[in-house]
N, C-alpha and C positions, 0 to 999 in steps of 0.2 A: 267337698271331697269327692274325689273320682272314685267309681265302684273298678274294681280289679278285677280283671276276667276270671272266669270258675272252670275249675277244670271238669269233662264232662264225663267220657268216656272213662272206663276202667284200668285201659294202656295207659291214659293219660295220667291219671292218677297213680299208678304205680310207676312210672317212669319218675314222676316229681317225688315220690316217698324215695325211690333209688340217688334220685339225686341230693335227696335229704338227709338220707340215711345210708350212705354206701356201705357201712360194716353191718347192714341189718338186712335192705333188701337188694338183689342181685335179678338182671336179668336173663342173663346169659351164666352157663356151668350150672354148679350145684345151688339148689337156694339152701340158704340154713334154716333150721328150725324157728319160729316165733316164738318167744314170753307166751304164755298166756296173762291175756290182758293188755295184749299192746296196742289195739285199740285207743284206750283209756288214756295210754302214756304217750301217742300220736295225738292226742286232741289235748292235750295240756303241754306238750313243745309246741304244738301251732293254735294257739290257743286266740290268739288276734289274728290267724290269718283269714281273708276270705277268699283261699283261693281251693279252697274244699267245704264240703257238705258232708256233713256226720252219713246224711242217708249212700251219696255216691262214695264216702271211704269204705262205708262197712261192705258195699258191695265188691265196692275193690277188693278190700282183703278179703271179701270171701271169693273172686274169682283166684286169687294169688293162690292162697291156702288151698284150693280144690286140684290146681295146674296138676299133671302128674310129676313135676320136676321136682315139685314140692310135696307131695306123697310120698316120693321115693327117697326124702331125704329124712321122713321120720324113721328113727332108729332107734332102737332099743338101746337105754346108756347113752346115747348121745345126748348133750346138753341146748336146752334152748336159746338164744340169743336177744338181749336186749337190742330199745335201738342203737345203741354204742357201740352192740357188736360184743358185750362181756355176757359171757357165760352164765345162766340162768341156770331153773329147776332141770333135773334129768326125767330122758322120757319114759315114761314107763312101758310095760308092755302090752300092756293093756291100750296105751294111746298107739301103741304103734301095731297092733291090729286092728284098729277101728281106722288106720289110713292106710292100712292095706287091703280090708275090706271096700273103702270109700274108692280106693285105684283100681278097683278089680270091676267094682261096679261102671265106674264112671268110662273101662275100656269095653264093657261088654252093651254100653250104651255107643258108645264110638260103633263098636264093631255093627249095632243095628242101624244106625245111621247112613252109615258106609254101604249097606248092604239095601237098603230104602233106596238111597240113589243110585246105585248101579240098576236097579229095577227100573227107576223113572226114566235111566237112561236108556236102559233096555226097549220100553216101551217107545219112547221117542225116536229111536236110530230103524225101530221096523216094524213099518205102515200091517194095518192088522191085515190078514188073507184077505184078499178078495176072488170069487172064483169069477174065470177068464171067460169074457162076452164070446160068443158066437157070433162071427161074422154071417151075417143074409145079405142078399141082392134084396134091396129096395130099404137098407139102412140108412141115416143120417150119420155120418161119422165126422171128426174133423181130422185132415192132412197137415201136416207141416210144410210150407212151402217156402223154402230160405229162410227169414224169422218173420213170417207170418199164416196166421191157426186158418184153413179155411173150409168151411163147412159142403162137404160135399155128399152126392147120394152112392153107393155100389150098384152097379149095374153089371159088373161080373168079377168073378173070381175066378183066379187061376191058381196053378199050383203056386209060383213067386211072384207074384204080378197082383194085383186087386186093380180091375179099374173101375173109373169114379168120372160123375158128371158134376161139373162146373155149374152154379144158379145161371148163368149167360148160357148154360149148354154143350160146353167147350169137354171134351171129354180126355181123361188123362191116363195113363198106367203109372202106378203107384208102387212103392216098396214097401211092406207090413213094418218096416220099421219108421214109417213117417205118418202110420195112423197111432191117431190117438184117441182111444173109446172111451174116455173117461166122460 
């Protein structure tokens, strides 16, 4: 018997519960509320399938259940949905602060997140200070010359001008924007 590919990811598994279950889980719009215990009642409909793992569903539904689309849809009075998509227990009030607590956290984690990499960006888009060399006559500097670095000495400086000896000798005047002191 051939073994059946296993779904791995969490998208994946919930795409195949949607496809499973269209009156139960929904990608796109409002989700509805879950049974409690749908779990249970997902592993006894696919009860010979092996195209999930108890360990990869349970995570899936808990990344489902955690989404804020699906926070936002627990409602006070609103009724839970089997997978069939009929109308289960009503939610109380109590569950439906404890998923406006879990959304409230789960945005003020967002928000630190967000906030972490604008920092790491920050630090990435600007090189830390560095304070600016003083040019001397009798430097090592390299010049830019067309697209090649080459290593020259200062032998005088002017006010817009720097010049520079060539290792052959050859002596040049230079523009401060074709050195480069690094």
């Amino acid at each position: 018997m051939e073994s059946q590919y296993q779904l791995t990811n969490s998208k994946e598994i919930i795409a195949y519960l949607v496809q499973q279950f269209p009156n139960c889980f929904t990608l796109e719009g409002e989700a509805k509320p879950l049974k409690i215990g749908i779990f249970q009642d997902i592993l006894s409909r696919l009860e010979n399938s092996e195209v999930l793992s108890k360990t990869k569903l349970r995570v899936a539904l808990r990344a489902y259940t955690m989404s804020w689309r699906y926070l936002y849809s627990i409602k006070e009075g609103s009724h839970r949905v089997d997978l069939d998509g009929n109308p289960n227990e009503v939610i109380s009030k109590e569950q439906m602060e404890y998923a406006q607590q879990q959304l409230k956290q789960s945005k003020e984690k967002a928000k630190e997140r967000s906030k972490e990499r604008a920092k790491e960006r920050h630090k990435k888009t600007r090189p830390p200070f560095k304070k600016a060399r003083t040019l001397q006559i009798g430097d090592f500097i390299k010049v830019k010359l067309g697209n090649k670095l080459l290593k020259v000495q200062i032998i005088n400086i002017e006010k817009e001008h720097i010049k520079v000896k060539v290792g052959s000798g050859m002596e040049l005047t230079v523009k401060p924007e074709h050195i480069i002191t690094k």
